[in-house]
C-alpha positions in Angstrom: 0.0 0.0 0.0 2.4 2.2 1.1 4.4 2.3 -2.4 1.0 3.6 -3.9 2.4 7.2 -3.0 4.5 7.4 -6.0 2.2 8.3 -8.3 2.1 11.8 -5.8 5.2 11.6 -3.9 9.0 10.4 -4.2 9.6 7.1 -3.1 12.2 6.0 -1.1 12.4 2.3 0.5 15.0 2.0 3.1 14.6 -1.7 4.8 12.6 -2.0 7.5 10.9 1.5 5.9 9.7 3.8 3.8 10.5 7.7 2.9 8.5 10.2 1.4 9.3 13.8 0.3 8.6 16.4 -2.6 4.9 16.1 -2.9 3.0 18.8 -5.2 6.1 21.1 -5.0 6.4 21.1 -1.2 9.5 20.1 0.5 9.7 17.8 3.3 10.3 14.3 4.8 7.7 11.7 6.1 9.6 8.5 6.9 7.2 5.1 8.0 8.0 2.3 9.6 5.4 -0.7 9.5 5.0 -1.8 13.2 3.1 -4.5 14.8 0.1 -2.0 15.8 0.7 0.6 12.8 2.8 2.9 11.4 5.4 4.9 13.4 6.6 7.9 11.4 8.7 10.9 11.8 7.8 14.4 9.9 9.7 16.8 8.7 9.2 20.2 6.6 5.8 20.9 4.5 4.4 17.6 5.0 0.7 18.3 6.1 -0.9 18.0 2.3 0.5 15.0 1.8 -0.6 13.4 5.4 -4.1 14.6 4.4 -3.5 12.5 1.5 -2.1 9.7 3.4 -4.8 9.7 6.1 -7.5 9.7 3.6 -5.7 6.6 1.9 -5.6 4.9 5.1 -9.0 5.2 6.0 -10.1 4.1 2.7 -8.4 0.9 3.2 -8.6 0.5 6.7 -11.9 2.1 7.9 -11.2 4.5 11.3 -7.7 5.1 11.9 -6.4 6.3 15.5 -3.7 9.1 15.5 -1.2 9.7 18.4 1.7 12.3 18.5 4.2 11.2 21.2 
């Protein structure tokens, strides 16, 4: 699912997870790491379109999805 984004985003796999940046002209970073009960991810820049984007997918797919900054 998550390599679905390069159709909007850059792509970047990197093991055990996956980096996004340089989505509709912004700059930033949005690494994600698959974990047992989610996605873990760490934010950088002008990410907030593309996490719209990103939610929406999720929710799509998933149904209700729980967010939690920590």
């Amino acid at each position: 699912m998550l390599r679905g984004f390069s159709e909007v985003a850059k792509v970047d796999e990197r093991g055990g997870f996956v980096v996004f940046n340089q989505f509709d002209g912004a700059e930033f970073s949005f690494d994600c790491e698959l974990v047992e009960d989610g996605i873990v991810s760490e934010r950088a820049g002008e990410y907030f379109a593309f996490l719209g984007m990103f939610l929406e997918s999720l929710t799509g797919a998933f149904g209700p999805v729980t967010v939690e900054d920590v």
